[in-house]
N, C-alpha and C positions, 0 to 999 in steps of 0.2 A: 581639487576634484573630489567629488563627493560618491559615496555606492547608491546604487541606485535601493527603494525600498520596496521592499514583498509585502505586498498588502494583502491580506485573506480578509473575504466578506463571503459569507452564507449568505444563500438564498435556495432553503427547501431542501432540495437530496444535492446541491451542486455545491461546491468549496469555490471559490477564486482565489486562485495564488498565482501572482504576477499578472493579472488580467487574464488569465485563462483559467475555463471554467473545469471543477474536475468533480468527478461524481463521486460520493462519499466512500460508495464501495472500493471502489478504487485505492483512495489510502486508505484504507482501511485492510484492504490486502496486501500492500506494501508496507506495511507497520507488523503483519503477522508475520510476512516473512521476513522484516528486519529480526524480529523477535525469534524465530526459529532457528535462525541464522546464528544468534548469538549464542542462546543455549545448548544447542549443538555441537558448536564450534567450541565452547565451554566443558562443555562435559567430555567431547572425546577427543578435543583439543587434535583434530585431524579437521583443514578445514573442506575435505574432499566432501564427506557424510552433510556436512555443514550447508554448503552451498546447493545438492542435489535436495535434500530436505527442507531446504528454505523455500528454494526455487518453486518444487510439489505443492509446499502449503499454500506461498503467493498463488499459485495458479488455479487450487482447487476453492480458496476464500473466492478471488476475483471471477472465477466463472461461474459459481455459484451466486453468488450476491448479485451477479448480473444477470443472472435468469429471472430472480426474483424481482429484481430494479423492474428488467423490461416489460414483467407481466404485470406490474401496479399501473403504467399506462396504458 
């Protein structure tokens, strides 16, 4: 039995991972708040602050960058 493979192919502002298409912004906000997450979580080694401040960053990258996605079409 074999795993199945995660293919990523670009095309323009979209990602494809696994066949589905995902807009750059998007990880892109998911990557800021892995990143927030960690440093956080690192520095005050409480992962309460960690998660609340990860969570804000992902949400105000992702709705930002999607305002601006929406308004280039």
């Amino acid at each position: 039995m074999t795993a199945p493979s995660v293919k990523l192919a670009t095309s323009g502002t979209e990602v494809r991972i696994a066949g589905v298409p995902w807009p750059v912004y998007k990880l892109v906000a998911l990557a800021v708040g892995l990143l927030v997450l960690l440093v956080v979580g690192v520095v005050t080694m409480n992962p309460g602050p960690a998660v609340v401040a990860a969570s804000a960053a992902a949400t105000v990258v992702w709705l930002g960058l999607g305002l601006f996605q929406s308004s280039d079409d």
